[in-house]
C-alpha positions as CSV (number, residue, x, y, z in Angstrom):
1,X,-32.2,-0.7,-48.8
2,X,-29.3,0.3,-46.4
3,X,-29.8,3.3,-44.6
4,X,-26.8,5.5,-43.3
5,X,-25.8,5.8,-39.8
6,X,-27.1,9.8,-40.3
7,X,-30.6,8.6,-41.3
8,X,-30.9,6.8,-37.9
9,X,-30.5,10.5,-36.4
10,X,-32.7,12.4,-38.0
11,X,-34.8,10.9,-40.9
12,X,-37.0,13.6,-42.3
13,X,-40.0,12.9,-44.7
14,X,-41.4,16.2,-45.4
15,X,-39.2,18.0,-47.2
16,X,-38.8,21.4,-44.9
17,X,-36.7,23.7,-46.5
18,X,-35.1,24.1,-43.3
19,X,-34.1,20.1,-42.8
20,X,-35.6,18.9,-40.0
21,X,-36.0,21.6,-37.7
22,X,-38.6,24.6,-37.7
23,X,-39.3,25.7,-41.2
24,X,-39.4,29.5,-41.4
25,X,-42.5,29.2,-43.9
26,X,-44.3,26.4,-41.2
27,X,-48.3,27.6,-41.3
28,X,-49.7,29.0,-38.2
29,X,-52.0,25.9,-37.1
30,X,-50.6,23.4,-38.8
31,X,-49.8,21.0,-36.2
32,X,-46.2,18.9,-36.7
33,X,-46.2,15.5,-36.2
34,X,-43.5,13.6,-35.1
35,X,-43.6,10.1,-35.6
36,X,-40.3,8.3,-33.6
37,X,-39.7,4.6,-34.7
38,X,-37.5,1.6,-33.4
39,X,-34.6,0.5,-35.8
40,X,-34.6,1.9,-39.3
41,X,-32.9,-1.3,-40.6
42,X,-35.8,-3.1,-40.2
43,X,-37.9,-3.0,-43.0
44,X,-41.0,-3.3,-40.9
45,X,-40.1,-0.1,-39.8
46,X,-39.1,1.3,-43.3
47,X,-42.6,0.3,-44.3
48,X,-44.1,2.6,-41.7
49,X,-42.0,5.3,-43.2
50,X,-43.0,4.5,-46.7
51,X,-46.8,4.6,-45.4
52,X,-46.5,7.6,-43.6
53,X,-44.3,9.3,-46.3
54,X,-47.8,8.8,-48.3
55,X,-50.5,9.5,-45.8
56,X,-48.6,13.1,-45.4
57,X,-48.6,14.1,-48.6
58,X,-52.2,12.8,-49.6
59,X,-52.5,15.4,-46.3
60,X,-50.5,18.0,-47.4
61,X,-52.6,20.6,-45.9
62,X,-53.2,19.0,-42.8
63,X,-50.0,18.7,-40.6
64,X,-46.5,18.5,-41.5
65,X,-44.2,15.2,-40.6
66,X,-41.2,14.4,-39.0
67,X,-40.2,10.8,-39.1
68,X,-37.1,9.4,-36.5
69,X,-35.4,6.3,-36.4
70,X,-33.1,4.6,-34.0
71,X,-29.7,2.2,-35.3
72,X,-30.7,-1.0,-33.5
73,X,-34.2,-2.0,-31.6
74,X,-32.2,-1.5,-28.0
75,X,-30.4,1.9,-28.2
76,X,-33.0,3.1,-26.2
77,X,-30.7,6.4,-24.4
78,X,-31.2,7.4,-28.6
79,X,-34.5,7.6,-28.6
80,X,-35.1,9.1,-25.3
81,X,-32.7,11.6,-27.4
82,X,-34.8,12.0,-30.2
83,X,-38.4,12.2,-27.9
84,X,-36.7,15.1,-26.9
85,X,-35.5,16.5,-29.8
86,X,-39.2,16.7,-31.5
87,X,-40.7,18.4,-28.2
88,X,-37.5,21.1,-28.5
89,X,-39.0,21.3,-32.7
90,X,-42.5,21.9,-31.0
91,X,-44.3,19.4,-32.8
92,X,-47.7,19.1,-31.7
93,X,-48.1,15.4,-31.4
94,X,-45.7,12.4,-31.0
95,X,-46.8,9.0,-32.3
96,X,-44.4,6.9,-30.7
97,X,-43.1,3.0,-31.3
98,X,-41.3,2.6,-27.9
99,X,-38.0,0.0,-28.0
100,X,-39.0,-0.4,-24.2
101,X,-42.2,-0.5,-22.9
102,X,-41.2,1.1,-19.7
103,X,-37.7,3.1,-19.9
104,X,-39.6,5.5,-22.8
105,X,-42.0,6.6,-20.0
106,X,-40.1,9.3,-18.3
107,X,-39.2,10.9,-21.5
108,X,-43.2,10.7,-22.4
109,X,-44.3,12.2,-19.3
110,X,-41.7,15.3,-20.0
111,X,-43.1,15.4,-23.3
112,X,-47.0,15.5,-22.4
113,X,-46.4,17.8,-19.3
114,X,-45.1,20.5,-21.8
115,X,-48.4,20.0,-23.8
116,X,-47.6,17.6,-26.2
117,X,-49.7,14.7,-27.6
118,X,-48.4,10.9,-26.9
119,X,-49.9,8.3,-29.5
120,X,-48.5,5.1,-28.5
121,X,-48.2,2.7,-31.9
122,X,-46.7,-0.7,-32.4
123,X,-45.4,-1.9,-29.0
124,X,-47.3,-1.3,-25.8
125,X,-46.3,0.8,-22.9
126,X,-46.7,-0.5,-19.4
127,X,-49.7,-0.2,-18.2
128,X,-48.0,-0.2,-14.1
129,X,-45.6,2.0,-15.5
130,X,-47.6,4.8,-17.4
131,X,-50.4,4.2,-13.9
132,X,-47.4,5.3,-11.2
133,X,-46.5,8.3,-13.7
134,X,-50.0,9.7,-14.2
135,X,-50.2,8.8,-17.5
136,X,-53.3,8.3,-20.0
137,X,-51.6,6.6,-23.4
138,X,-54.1,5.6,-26.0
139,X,-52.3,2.2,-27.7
140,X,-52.8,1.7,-31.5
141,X,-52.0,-1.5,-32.5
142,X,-52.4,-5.2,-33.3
143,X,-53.0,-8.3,-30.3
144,X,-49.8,-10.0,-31.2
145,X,-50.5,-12.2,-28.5
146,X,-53.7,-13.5,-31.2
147,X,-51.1,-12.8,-34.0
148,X,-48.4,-14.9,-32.9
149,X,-50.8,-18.2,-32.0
150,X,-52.2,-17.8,-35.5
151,X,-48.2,-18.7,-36.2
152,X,-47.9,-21.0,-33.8
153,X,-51.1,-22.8,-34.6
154,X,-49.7,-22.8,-37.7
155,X,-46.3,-24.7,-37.0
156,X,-48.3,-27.2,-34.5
157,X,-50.4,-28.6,-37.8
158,X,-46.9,-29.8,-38.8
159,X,-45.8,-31.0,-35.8
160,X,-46.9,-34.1,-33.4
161,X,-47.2,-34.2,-29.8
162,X,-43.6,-34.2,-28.3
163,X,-41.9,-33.0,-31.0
164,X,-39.5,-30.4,-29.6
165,X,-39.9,-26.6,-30.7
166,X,-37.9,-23.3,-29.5
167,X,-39.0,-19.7,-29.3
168,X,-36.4,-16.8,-30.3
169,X,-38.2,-13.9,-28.6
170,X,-37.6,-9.9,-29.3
171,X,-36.3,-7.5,-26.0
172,X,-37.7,-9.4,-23.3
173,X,-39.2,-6.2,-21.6
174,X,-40.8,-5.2,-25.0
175,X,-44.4,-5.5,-24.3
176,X,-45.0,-6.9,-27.6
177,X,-42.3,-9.6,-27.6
178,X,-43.6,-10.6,-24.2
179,X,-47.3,-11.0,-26.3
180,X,-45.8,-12.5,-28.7
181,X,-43.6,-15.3,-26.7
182,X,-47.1,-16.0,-25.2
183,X,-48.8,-16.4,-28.1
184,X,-46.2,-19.1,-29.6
185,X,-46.1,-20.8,-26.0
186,X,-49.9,-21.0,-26.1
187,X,-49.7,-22.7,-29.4
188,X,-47.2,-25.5,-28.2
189,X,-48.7,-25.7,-25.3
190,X,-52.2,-26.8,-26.8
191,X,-50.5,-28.9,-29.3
192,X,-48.3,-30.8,-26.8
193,X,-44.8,-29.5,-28.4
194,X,-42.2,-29.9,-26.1
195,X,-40.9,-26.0,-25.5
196,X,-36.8,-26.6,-25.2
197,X,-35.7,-23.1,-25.0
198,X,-36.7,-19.6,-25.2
199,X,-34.0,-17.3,-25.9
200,X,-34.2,-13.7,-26.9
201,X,-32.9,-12.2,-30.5
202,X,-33.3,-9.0,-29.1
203,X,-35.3,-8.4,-32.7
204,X,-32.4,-8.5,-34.7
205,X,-30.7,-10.9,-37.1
206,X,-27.5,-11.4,-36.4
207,X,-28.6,-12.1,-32.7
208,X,-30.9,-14.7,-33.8
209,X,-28.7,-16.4,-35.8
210,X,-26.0,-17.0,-33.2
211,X,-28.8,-17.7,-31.0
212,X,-30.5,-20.1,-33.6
213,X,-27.3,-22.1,-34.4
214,X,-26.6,-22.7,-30.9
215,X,-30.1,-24.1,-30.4
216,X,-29.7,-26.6,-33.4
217,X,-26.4,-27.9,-31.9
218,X,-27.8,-28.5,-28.3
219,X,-30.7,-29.7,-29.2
220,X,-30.5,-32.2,-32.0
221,X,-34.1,-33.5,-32.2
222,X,-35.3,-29.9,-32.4
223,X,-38.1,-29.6,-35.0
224,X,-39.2,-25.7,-35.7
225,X,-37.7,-22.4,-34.7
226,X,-40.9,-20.4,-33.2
227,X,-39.4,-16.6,-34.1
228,X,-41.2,-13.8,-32.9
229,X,-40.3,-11.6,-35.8
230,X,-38.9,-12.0,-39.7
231,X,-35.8,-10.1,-39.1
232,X,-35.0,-13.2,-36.7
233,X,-36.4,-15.7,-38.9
234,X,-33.8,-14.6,-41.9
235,X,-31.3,-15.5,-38.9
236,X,-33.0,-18.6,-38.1
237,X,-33.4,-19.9,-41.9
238,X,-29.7,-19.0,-42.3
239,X,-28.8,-20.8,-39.1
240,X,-30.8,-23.9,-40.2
241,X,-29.2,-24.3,-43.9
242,X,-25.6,-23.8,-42.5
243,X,-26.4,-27.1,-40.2
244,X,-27.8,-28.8,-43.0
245,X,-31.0,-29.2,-41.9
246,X,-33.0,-27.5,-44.2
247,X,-36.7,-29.2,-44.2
248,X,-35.9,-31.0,-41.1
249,X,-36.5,-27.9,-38.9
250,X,-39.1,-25.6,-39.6
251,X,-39.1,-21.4,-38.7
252,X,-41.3,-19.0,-38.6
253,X,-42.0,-15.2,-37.9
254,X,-43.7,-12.1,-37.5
255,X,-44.3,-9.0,-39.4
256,X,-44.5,-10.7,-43.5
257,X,-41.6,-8.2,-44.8
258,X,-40.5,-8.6,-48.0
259,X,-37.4,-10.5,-47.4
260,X,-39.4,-12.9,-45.9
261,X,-42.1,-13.8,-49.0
262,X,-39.6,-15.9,-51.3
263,X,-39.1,-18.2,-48.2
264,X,-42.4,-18.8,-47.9
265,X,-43.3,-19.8,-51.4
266,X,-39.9,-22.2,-51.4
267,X,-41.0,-23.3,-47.4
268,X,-37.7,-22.1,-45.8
269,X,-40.5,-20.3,-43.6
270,X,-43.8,-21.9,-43.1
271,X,-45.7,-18.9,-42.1
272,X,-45.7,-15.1,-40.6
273,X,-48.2,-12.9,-39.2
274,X,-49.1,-9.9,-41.3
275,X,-49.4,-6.3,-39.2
276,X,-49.8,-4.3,-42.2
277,X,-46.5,-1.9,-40.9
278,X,-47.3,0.2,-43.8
279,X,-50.6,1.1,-42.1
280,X,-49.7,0.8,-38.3
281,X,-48.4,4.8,-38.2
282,X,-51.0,5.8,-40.4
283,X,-53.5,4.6,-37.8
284,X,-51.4,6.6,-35.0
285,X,-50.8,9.8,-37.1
286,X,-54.7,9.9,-37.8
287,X,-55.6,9.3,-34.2
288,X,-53.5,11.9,-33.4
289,X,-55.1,14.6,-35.6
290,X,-58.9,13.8,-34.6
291,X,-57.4,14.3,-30.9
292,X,-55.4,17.6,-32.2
293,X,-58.7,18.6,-33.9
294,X,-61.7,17.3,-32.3
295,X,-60.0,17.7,-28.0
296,X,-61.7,14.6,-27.6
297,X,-59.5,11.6,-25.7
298,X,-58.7,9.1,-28.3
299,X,-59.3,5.5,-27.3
300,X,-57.6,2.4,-28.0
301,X,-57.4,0.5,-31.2
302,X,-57.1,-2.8,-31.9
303,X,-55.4,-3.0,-35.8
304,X,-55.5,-5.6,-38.0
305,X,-53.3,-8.9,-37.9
306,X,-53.2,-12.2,-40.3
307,X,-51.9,-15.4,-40.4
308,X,-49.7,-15.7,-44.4
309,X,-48.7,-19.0,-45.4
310,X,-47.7,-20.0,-48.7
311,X,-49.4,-18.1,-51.2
């Protein structure tokens, strides 16, 4: 599904009949939930739409949504933009999939100093960073560090000591990514892979695919592509078919999209780590409510995470 370059501004899922700002008929105590994303061309995050999308209107009476997007997972000046943009809507709680874990900070701390609720979902904010600002951010979401050695475990069964292996991380000061490239080192490491490179994709697959054909061509004996999510595993199966080396080099990922499921039934990708994205906001937008209902601090939860292989 391509999304337009509008949608990445302002991607509403309630239907206001004012668009996306105040609606003129908005209920007195109804709170208005804004849930900002990371890029809306990733159907991880398209899935957390769909999810939420749902959740709302089995909620209907409850609170009202607003659901934002960003173009790519590092225009982070956008969605400081749009942070601010819901707390100038007044909505009464932001649920919040940061692109940084540490640049989003200052743009929380405006947003919780004017009253408004921070649910932190996804990819964790630093925990130095949010300490020097003041800051108390309950974190809902998977350990991706567990996640991604459930992958990497994964590749090792296939490999032998020695064998060489690479890891295509996300952002590099994404605190999930770092998680992640930990997770996939921690695998290698206890299988005795030899770790030839770590390079970042930045989350993306174009990125990952430059990245992922350079790796094949320096290092000829390399023998699986460690990806730390599926929109960089579609780069890396891509890279690994235009060298001809389909079967010879295995990949995996991170997130089990759609895009990603025919490749592991035909074994272009041996195996992903399920986050259930179509539950993830659905987790933050009800955390948020008990808090918006109840005053009581929410705490921090650990959501599911699987290992999928061929079905």
């Amino acid at each position: 599904m391509k999304i337009s370059q509008l949608t990445f501004t302002l991607f509403c899922l309630w239907p206001l009949l004012g668009g996306c700002g105040k609606s003129p008929d908005a209920q007195p105590g109804k709170p208005r939930v804004a849930l900002v994303m990371k890029s809306l061309a990733n159907e991880f995050f398209q899935n957390m739409v769909e999810g939420a999308k749902q959740h709302q209107t089995q909620h209907a009476a409850d609170y009202e949504l607003i659901a934002n997007g960003i173009k790519n997972e590092t225009d982070l000046t956008e969605q400081v933009d749009l942070v601010e943009q819901m707390v100038s809507q007044g909505v009464r709680a932001i649920v919040i999939a940061p692109a940084d874990s540490r640049a989003l900070v200052p743009a929380l701390k405006r947003a919780m100093d004017g009253g408004v609720l921070v649910i932190n979902i996804d990819n964790k904010l630093d925990a130095d960073t949010l300490a020097k600002a003041g800051l108390s951010v309950p974190f809902v979401g998977p350990d991706n560090r567990a996640g991604a050695r459930k992958v990497g475990d994964a590749a090792a069964a296939k490999l032998k000591a020695g064998d060489e292996v690479a890891i295509i991380e996300g952002v590099t000061t994404a605190f999930n990514g770092q998680q992640r490239r930990l997770g996939l080192e921690d695998a290698a490491k206890a299988a005795g892979l030899k770790i030839v490179a770590v390079q970042s994709g930045e989350w993306e697959m174009e990125k990952a695919n430059a990245v992922a054909s350079a790796l094949l061509t320096a290092h000829p004996q390399l023998k699986a592509l460690l990806c730390a999510n599926d929109s960089m595993a579609l780069g890396a199966v891509a890279a690994v078919q235009a060298a001809g080396r389909t079967g010879q080099v295995l990949v995996t990922g991170f997130d089990h999209i759609a895009a990603i499921r025919p490749m592991l039934v035909d074994g272009r990708v041996l195996a992903t780590a399920d986050q259930h994205g179509g539950d993830l906001a659905v987790f933050g937008i009800e955390a948020a409510l008990r808090r918006l209902k109840t005053g009581s601090a929410p705490q921090d939860q650990t959501t599911p995470v699987d290992l999928v292989v061929k079905p």
